[in-house]
PyMOL Python script that loads the backbone (N, CA, C, O; Angstrom):
from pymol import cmd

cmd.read_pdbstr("""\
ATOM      1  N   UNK A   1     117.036 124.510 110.811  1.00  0.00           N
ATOM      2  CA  UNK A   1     116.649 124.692 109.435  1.00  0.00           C
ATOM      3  C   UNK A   1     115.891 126.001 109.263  1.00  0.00           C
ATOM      4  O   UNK A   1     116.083 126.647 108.233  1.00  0.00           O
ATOM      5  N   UNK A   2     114.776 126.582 110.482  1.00  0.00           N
ATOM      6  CA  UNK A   2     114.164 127.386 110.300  1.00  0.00           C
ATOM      7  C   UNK A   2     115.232 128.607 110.325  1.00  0.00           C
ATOM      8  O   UNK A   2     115.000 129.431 109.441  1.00  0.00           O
ATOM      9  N   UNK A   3     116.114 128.841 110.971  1.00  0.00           N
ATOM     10  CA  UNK A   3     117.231 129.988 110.885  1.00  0.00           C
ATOM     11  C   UNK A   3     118.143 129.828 110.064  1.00  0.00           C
ATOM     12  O   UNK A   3     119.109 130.588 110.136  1.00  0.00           O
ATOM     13  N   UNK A   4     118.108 128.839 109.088  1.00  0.00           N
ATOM     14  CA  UNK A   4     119.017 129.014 107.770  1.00  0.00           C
ATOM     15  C   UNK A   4     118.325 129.630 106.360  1.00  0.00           C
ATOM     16  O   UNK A   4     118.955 129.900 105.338  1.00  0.00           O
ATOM     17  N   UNK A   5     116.907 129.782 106.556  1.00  0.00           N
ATOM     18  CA  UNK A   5     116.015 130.418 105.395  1.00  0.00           C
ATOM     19  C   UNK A   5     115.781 132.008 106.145  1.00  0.00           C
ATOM     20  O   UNK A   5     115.719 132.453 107.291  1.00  0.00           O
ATOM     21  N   UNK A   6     115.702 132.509 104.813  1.00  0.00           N
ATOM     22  CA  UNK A   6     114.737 133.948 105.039  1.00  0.00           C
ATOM     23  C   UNK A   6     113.724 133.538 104.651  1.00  0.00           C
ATOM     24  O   UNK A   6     112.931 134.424 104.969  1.00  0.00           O
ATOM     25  N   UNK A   7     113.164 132.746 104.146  1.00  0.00           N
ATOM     26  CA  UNK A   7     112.094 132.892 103.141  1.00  0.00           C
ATOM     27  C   UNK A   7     110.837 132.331 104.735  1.00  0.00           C
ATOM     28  O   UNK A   7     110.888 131.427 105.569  1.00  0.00           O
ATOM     29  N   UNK A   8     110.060 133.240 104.503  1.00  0.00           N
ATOM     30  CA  UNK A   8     108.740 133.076 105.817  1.00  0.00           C
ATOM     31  C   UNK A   8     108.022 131.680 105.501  1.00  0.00           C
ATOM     32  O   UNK A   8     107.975 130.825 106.386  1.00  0.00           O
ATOM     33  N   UNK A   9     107.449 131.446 104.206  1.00  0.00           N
ATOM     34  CA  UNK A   9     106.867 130.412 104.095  1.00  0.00           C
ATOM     35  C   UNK A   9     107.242 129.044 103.860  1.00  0.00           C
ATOM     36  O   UNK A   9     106.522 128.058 104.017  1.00  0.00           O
ATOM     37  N   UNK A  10     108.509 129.075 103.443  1.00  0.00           N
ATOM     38  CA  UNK A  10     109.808 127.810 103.856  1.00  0.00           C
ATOM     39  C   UNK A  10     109.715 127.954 105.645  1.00  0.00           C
ATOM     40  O   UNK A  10     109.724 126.812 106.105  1.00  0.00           O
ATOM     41  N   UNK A  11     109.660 128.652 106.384  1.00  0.00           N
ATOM     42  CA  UNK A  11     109.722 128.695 107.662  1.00  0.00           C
ATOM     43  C   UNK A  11     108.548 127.967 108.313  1.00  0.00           C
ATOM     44  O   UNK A  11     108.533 127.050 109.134  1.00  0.00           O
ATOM     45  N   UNK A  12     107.620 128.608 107.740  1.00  0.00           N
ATOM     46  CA  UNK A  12     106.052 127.878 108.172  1.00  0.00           C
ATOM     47  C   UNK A  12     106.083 126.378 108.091  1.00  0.00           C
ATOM     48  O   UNK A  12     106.026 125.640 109.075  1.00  0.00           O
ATOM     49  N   UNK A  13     106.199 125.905 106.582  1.00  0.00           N
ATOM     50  CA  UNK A  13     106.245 124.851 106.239  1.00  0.00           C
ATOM     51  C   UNK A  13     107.091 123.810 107.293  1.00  0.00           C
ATOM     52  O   UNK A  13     106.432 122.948 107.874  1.00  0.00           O
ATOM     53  N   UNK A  14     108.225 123.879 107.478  1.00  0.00           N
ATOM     54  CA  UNK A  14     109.195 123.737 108.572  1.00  0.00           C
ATOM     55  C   UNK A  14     108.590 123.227 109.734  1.00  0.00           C
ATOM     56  O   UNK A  14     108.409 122.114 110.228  1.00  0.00           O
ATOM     57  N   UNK A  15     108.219 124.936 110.143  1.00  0.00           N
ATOM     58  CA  UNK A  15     107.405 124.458 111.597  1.00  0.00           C
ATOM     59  C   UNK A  15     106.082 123.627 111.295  1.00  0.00           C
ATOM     60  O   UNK A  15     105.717 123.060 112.325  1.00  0.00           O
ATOM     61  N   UNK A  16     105.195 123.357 110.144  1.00  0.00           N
ATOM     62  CA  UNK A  16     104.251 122.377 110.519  1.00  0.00           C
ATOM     63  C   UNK A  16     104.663 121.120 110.081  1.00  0.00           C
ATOM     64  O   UNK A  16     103.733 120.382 109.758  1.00  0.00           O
ATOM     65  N   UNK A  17     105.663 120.712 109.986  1.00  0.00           N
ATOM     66  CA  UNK A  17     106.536 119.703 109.292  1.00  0.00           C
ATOM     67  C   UNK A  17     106.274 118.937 111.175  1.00  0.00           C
ATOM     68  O   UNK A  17     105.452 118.189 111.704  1.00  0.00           O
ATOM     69  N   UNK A  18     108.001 119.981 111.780  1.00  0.00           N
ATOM     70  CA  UNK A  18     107.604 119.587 113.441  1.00  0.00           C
ATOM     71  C   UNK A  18     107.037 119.378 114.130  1.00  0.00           C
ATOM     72  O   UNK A  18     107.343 118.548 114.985  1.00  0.00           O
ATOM     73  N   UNK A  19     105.581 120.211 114.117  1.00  0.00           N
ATOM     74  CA  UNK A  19     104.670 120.623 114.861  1.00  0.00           C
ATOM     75  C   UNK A  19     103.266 119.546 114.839  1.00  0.00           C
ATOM     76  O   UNK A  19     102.571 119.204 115.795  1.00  0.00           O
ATOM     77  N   UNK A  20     103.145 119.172 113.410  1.00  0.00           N
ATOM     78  CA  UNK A  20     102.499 118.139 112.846  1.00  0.00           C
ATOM     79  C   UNK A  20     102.578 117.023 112.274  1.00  0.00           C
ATOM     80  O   UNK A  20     102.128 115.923 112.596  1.00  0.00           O
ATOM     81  N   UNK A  21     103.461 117.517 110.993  1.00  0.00           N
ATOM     82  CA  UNK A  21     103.002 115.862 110.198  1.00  0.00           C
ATOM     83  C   UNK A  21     104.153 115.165 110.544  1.00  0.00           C
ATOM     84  O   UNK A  21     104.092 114.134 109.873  1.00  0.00           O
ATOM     85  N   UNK A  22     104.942 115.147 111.061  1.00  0.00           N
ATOM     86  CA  UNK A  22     106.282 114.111 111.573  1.00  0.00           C
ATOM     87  C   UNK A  22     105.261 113.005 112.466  1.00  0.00           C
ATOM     88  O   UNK A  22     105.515 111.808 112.598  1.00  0.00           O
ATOM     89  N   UNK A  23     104.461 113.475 112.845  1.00  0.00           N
ATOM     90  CA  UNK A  23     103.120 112.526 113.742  1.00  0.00           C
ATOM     91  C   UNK A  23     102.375 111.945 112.915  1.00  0.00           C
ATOM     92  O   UNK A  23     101.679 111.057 113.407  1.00  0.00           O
ATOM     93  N   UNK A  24     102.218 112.206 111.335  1.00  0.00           N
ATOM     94  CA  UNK A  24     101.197 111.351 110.750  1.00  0.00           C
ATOM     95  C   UNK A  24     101.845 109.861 110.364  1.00  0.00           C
ATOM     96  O   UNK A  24     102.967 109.558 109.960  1.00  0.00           O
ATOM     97  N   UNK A  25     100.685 109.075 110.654  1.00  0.00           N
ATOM     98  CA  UNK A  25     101.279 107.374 110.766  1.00  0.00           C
ATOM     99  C   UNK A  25     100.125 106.945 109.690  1.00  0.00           C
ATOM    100  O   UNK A  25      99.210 107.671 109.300  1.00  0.00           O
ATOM    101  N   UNK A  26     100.392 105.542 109.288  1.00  0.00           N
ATOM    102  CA  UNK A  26      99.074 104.948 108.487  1.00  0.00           C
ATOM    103  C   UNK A  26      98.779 103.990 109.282  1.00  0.00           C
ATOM    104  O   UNK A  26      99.410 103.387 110.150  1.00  0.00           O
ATOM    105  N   UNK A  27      97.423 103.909 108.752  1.00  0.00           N
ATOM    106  CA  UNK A  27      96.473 103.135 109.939  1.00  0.00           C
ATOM    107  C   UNK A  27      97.101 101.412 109.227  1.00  0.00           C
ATOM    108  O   UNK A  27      97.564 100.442 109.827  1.00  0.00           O
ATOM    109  N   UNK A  28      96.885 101.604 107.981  1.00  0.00           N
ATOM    110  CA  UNK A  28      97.439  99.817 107.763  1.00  0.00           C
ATOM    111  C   UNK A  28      98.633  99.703 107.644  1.00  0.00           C
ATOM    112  O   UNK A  28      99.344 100.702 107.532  1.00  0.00           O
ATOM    113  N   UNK A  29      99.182  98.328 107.639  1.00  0.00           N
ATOM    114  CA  UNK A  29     100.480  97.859 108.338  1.00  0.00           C
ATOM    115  C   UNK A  29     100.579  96.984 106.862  1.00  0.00           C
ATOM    116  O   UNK A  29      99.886  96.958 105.845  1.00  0.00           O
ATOM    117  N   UNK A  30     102.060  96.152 107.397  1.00  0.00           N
ATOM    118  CA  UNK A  30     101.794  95.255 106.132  1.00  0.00           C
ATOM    119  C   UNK A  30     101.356  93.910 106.408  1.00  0.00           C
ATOM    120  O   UNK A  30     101.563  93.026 105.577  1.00  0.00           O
ATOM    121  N   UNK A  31     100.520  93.572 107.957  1.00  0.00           N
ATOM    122  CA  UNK A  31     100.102  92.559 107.658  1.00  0.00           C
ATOM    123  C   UNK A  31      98.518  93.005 107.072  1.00  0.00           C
ATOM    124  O   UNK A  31      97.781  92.081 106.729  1.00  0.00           O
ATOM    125  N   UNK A  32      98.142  94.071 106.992  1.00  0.00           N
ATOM    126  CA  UNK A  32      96.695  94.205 106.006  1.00  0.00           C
ATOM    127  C   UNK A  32      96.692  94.123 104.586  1.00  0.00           C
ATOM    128  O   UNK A  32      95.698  93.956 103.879  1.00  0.00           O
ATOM    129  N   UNK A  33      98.359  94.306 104.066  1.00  0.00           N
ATOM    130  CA  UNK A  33      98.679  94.120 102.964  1.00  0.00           C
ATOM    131  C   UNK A  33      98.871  92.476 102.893  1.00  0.00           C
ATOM    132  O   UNK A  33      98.841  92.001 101.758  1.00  0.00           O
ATOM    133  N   UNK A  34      99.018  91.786 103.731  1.00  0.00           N
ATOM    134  CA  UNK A  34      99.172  90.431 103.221  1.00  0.00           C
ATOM    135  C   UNK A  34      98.040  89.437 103.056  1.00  0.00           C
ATOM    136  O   UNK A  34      97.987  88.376 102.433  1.00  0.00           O
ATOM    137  N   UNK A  35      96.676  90.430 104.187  1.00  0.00           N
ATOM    138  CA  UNK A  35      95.138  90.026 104.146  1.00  0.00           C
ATOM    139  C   UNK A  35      94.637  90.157 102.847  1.00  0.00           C
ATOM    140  O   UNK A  35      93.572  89.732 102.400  1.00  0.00           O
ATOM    141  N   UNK A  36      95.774  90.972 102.131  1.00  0.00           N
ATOM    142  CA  UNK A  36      94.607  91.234 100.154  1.00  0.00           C
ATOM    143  C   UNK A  36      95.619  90.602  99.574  1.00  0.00           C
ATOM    144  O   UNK A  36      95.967  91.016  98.469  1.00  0.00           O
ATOM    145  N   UNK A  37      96.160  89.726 100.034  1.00  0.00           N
ATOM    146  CA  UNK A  37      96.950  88.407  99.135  1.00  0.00           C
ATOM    147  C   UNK A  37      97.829  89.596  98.284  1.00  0.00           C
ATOM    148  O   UNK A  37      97.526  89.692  97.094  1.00  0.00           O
ATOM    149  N   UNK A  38      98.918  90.532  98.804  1.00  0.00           N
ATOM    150  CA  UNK A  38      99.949  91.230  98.205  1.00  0.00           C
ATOM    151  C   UNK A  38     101.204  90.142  98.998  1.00  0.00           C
ATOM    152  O   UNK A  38     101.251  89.809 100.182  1.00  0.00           O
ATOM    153  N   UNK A  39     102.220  89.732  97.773  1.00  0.00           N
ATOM    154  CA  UNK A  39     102.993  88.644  98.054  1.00  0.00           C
ATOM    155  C   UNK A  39     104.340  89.907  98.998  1.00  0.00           C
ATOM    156  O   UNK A  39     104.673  90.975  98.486  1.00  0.00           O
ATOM    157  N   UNK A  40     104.808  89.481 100.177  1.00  0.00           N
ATOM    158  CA  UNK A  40     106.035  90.092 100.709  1.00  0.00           C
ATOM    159  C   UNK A  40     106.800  90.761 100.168  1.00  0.00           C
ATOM    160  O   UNK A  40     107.446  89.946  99.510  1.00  0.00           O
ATOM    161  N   UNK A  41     107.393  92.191  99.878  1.00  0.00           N
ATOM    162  CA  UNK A  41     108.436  92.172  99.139  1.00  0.00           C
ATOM    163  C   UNK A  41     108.605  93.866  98.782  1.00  0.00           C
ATOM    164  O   UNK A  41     108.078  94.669  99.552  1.00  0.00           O
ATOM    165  N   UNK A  42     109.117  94.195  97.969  1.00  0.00           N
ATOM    166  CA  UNK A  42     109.469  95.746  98.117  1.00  0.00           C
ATOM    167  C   UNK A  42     107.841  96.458  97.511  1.00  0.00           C
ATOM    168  O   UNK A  42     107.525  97.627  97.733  1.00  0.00           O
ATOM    169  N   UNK A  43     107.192  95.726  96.935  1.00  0.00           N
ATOM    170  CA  UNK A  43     105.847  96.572  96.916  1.00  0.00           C
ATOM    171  C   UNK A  43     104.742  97.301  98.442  1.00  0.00           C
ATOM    172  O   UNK A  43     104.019  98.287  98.587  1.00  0.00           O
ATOM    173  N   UNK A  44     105.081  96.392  99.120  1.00  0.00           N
ATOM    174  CA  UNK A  44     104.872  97.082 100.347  1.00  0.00           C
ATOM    175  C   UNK A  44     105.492  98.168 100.887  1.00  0.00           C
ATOM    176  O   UNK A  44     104.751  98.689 101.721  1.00  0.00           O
ATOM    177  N   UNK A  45     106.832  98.893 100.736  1.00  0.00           N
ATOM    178  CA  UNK A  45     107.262  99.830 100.775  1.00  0.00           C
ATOM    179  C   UNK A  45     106.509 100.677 100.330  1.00  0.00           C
ATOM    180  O   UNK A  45     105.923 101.525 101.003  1.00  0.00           O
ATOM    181  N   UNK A  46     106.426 100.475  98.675  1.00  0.00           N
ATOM    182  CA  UNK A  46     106.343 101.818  97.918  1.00  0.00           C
ATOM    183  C   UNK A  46     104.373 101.895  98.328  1.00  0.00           C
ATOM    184  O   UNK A  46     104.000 103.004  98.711  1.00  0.00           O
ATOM    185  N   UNK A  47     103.578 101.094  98.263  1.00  0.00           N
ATOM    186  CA  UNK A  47     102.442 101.465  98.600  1.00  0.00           C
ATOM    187  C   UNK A  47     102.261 101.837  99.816  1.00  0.00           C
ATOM    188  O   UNK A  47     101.306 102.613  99.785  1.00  0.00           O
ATOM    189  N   UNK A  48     102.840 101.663 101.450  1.00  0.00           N
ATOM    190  CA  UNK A  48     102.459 102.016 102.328  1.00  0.00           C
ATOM    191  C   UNK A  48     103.187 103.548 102.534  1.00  0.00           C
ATOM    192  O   UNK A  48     102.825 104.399 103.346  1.00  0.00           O
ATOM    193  N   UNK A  49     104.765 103.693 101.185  1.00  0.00           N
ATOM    194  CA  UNK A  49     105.195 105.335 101.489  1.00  0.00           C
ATOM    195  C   UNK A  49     103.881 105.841 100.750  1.00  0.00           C
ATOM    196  O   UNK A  49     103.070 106.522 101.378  1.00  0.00           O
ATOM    197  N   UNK A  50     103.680 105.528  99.494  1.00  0.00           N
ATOM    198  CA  UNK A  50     101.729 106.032  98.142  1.00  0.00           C
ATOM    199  C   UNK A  50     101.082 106.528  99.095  1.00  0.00           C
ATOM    200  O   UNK A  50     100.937 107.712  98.793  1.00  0.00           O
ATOM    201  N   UNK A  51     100.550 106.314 100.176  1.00  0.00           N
ATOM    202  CA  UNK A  51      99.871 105.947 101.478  1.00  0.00           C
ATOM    203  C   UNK A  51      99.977 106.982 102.236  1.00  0.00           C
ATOM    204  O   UNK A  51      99.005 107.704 102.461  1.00  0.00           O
ATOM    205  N   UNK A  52     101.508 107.265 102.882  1.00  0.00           N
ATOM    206  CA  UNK A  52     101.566 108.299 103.637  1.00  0.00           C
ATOM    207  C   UNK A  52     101.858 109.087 102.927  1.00  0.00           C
ATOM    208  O   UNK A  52     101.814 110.140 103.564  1.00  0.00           O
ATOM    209  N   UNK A  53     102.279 109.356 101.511  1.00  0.00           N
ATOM    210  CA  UNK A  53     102.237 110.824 101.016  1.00  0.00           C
ATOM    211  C   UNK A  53     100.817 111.384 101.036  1.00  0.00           C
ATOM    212  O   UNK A  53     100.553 112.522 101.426  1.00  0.00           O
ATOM    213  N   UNK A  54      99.734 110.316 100.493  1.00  0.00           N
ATOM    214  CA  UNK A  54      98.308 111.109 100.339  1.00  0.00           C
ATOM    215  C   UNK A  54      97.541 111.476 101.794  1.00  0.00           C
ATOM    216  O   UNK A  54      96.608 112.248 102.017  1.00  0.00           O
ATOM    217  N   UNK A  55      98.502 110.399 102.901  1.00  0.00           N
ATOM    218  CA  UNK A  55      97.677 111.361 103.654  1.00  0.00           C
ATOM    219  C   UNK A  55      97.812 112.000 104.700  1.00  0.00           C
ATOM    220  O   UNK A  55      97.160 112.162 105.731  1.00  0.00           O
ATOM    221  N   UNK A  56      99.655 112.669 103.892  1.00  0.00           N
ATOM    222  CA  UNK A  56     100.503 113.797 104.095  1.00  0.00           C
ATOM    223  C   UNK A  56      99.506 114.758 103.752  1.00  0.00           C
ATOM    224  O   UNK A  56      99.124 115.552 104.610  1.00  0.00           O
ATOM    225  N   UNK A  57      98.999 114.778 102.488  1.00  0.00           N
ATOM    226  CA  UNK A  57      98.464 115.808 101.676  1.00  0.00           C
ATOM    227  C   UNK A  57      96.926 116.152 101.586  1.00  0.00           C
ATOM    228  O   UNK A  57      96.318 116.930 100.850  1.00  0.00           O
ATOM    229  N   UNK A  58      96.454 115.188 102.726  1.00  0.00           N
ATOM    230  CA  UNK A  58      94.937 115.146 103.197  1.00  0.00           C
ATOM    231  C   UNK A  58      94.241 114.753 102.254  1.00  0.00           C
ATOM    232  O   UNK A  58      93.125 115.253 102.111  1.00  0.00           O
ATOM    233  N   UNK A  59      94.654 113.870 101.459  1.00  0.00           N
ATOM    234  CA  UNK A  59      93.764 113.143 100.414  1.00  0.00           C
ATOM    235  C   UNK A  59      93.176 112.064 101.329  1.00  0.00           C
ATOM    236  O   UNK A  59      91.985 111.816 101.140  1.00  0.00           O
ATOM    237  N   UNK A  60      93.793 111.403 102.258  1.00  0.00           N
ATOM    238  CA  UNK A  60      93.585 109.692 103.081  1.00  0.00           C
ATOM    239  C   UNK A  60      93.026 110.692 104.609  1.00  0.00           C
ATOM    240  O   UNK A  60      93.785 111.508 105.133  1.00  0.00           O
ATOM    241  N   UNK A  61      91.950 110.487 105.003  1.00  0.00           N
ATOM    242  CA  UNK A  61      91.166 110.632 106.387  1.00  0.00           C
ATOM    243  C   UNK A  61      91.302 109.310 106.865  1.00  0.00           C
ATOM    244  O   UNK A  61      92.326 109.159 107.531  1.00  0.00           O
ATOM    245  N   UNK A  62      90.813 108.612 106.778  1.00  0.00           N
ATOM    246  CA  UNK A  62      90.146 107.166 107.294  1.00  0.00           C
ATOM    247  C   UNK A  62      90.709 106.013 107.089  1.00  0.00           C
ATOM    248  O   UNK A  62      91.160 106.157 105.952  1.00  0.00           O
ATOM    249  N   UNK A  63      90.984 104.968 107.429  1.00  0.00           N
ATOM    250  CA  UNK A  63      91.499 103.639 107.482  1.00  0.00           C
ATOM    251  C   UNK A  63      90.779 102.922 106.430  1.00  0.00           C
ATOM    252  O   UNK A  63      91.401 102.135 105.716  1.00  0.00           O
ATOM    253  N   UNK A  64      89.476 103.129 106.261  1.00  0.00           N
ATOM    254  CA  UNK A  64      88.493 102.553 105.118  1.00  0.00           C
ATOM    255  C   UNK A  64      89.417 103.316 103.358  1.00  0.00           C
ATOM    256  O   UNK A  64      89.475 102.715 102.285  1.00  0.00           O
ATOM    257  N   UNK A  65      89.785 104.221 103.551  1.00  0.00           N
ATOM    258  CA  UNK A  65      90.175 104.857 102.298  1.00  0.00           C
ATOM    259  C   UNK A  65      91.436 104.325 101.923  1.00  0.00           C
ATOM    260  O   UNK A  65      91.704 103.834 100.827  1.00  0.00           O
ATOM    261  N   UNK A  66      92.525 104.505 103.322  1.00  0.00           N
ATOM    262  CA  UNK A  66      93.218 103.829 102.855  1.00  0.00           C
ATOM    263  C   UNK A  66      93.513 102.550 102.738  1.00  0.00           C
ATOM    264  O   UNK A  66      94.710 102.289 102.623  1.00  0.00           O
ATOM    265  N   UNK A  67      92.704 101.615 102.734  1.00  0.00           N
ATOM    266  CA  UNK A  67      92.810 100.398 102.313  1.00  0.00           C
ATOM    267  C   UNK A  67      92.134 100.392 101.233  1.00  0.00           C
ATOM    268  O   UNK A  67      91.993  99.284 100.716  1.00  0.00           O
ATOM    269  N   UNK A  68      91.621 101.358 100.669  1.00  0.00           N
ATOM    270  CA  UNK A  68      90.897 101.252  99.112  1.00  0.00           C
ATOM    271  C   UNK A  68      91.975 102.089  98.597  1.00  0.00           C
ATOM    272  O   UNK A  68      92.192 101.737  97.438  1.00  0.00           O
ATOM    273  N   UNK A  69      92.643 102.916  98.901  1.00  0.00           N
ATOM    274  CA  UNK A  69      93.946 103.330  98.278  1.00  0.00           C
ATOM    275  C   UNK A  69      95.083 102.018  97.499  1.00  0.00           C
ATOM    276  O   UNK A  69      95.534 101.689  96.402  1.00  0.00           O
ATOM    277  N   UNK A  70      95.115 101.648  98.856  1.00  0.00           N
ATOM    278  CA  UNK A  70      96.065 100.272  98.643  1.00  0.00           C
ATOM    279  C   UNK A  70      95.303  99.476  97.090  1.00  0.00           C
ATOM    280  O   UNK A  70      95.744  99.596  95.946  1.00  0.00           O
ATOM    281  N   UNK A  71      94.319  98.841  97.435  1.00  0.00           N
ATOM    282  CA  UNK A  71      93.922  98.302  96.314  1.00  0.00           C
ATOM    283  C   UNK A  71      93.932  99.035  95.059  1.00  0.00           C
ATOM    284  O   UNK A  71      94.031  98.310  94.069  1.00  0.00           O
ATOM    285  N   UNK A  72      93.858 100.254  94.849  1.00  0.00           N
ATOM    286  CA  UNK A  72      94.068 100.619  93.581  1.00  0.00           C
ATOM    287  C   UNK A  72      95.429 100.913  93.333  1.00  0.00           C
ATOM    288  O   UNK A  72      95.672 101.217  92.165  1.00  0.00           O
ATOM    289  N   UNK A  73      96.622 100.901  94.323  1.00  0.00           N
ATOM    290  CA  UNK A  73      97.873 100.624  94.183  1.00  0.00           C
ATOM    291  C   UNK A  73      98.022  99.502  93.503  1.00  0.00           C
ATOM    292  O   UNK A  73      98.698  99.570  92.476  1.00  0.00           O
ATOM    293  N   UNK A  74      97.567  98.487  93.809  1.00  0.00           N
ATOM    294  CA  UNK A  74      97.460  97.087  93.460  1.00  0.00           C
ATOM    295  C   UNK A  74      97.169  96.740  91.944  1.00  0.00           C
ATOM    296  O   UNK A  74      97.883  96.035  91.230  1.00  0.00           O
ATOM    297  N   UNK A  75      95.928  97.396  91.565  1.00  0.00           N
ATOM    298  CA  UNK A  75      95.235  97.389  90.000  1.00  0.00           C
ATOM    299  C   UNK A  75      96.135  98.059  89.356  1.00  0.00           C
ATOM    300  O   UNK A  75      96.525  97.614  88.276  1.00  0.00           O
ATOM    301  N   UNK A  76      96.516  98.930  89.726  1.00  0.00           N
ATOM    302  CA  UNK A  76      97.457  99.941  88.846  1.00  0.00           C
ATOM    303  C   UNK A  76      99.042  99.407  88.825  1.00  0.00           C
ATOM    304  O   UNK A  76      99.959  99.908  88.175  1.00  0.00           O
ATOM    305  N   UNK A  77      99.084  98.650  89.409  1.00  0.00           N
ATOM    306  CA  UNK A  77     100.440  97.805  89.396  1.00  0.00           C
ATOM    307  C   UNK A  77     100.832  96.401  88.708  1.00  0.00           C
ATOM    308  O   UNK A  77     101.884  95.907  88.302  1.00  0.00           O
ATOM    309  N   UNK A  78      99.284  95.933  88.781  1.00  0.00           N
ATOM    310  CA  UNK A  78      98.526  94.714  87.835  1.00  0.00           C
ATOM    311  C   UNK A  78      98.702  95.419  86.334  1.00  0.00           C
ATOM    312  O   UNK A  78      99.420  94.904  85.477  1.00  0.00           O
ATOM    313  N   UNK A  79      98.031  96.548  86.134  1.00  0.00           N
ATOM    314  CA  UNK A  79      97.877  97.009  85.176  1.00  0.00           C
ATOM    315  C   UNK A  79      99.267  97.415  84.027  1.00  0.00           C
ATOM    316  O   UNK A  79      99.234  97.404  82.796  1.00  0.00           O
ATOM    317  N   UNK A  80     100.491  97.775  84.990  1.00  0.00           N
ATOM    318  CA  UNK A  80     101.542  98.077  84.354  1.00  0.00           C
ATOM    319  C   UNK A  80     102.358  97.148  84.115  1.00  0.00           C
ATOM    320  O   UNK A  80     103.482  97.343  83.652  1.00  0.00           O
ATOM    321  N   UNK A  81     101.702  95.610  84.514  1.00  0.00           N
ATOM    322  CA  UNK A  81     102.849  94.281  84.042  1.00  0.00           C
ATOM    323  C   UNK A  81     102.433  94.232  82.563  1.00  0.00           C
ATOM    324  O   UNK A  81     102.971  93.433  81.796  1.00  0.00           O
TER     325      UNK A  81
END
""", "prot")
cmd.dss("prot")
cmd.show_as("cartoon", "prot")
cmd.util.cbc("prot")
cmd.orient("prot")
């Protein structure tokens, strides 16, 4: 991929794609999602991908955050029924 761009900073990006975040994991699973009474089912997808985008993007440090992430996944999902 990196030798199909000219562009340098498409290149960078690339290499810390490889180099790094292909390694970032989330600390909760979905049985921590089933400890906050979230019923089985495709909402666990989309909050544990919510999850690793933010902390793709260094919003999520800590295991404490993201399980307060999760819960406001939760309110905000409450909120849109």
């Amino acid at each position: 991929m990196m030798a199909a761009t000219e562009h340098e900073s498409i290149k960078k990006l690339i290499s810390n794609y490889f180099t790094q975040l292909r390694y970032v994991k989330t600390s909760i699973r979905g049985k921590d999602l089933l400890e906050m009474d979230i019923a089985p089912g495709p909402a666990y997808r989309e909050i544990l991908q919510d999850i690793l985008f933010a902390k793709l993007n260094g919003e999520l440090k800590t295991r404490v955050e993201e399980v307060e992430f999760a819960k406001s996944c939760i309110s905000a999902a409450l909120l849109n029924k």
